[in-house]
N, C-alpha and C positions, 0 to 999 in steps of 0.2 A: 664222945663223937661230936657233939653238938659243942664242947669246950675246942675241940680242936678245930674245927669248922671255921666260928667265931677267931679262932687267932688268927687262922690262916688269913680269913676277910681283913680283920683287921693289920695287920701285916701288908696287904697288898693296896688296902687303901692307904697306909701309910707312904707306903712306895710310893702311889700316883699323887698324891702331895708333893714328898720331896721330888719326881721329875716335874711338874708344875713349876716346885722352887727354883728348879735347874735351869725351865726355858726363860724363867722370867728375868731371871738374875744374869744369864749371857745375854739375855736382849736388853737389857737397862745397862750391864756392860758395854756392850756396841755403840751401842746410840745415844746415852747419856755421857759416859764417863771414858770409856779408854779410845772410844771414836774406831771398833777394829771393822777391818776389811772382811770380807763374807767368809773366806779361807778360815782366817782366824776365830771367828763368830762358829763356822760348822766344827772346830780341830777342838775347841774348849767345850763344845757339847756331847760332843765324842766323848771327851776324856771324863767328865764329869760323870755321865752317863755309866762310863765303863766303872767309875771308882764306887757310883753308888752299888753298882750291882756285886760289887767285892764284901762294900761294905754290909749289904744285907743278908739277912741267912737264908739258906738253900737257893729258892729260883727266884723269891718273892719281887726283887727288885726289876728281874725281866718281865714275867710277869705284869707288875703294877704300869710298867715302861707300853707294854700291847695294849692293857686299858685304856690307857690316859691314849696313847695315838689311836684308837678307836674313837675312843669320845671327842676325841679333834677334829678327823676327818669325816666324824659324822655330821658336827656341830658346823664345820666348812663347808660342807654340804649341802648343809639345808641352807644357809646364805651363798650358794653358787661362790664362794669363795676361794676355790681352791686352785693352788697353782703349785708351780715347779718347784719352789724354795721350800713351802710346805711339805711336799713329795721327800726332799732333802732330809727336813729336818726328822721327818718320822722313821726316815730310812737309818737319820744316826743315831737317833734316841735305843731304835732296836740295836742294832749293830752294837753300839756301845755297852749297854747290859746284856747283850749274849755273850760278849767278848767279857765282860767280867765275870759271868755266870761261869763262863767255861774256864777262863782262868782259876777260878776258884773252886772248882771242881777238878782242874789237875787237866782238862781234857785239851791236850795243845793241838791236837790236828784240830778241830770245830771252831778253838780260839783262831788259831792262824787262817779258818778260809775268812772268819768276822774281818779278821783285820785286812786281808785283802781285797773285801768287798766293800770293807770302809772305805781305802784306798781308794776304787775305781768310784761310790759317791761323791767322795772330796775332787777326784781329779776330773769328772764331769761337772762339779757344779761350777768349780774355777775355770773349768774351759768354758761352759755355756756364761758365766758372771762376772767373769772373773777381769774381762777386758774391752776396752771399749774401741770404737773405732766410729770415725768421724766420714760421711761417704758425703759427697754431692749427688742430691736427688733430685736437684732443679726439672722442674716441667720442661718437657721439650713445646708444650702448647699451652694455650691458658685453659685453665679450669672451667668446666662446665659448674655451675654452685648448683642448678636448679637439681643437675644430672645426681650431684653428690650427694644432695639434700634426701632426696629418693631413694638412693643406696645406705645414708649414714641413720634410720631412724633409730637407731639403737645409742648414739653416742649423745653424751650426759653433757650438760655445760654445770659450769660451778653451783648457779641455782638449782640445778637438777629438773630443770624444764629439758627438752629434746633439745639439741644444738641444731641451730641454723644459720646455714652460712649468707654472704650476700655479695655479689660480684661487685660493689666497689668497698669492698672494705678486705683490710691488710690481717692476718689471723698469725698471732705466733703461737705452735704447739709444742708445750715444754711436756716432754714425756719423762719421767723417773723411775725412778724403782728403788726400793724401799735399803736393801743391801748396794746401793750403786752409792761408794763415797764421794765422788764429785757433785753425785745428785743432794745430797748430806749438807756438804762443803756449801754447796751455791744456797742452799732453801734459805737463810734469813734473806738474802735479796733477791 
């Protein structure tokens, strides 16, 4: 009892290792080396995800996959760090080893809703990420600074003192985001 126990643990710690290896190795792909776009980024963690879960025996590889996104959005958590693309990523991590689980157990109706749920994660995260678009937001009046200064105490300047603004000075705010390739493209200058 206690031998099989022990495999199982260890079996499932093994799993949350190799997904560990998975996110680290598409995110050093993205961003260091093939430079891909978020679509491509979420379609290679899918797939990766689905082949571990093939490759391991019985569930352990889905399994290990619910660990490890527990211990991340616990971990996000406690640093208030959590956001949409995190949401994503835990969404395909699962998706991905059920949909190999099930394949690998023969069971095509449970693979098939995976893969259609994968679908509707990838095809939200491309619509919400996926595209940018340039608006004109010009003031139609000038800025109260004192007004905003009083509404903004939560926003952070580079120093990480409180930002404060001052009515004769010009402020340019570059906003980014981490999967936005333009935002990639421009950061050496």
């Amino acid at each position: 009892m206690i031998k099989q126990l022990a495999k199982s643990a260890g079996w499932i710690i093994l799993s949350v290792i190799c997904i560990f290896g998975i996110v680290l190795l598409v995110q050093w792909l993205t961003f260091e080396v093939a430079n891909l776009l978020l679509i491509e980024n979420h379609i290679l963690l899918l797939v990766l995800a689905c082949l571990l879960a093939i490759i391991f025996p019985k569930r352990f590889g889905f399994i290990g996959a619910c660990v490890f996104v527990a211990l991340l959005l616990f971990l996000t958590f406690l640093d208030h760090n959590l956001s949409f693309a995190l949401y994503n990523l835990c969404a395909l991590l699962l998706l991905g080893t059920a949909i190999g689980t099930f394949l690998k157990e023969k069971r095509w109706w449970f693979g098939s809703i995976g893969v259609v749920l994968s679908l509707v994660v990838l095809w939200n995260a491309e619509r919400v990420y996926g595209t940018m678009e340039v608006v004109n937001m010009a003031p139609k009046h000038q800025t109260d600074a004192t007004r905003f200064n009083e509404l903004s105490n939560t926003f952070v300047a580079v120093d990480g003192n409180n930002l404060q603004l001052y009515q004769d000075t010009v402020y340019l705010v570059n906003f980014t985001f981490y999967s936005c390739k333009p935002c990639r493209d421009k950061q050496p200058s």
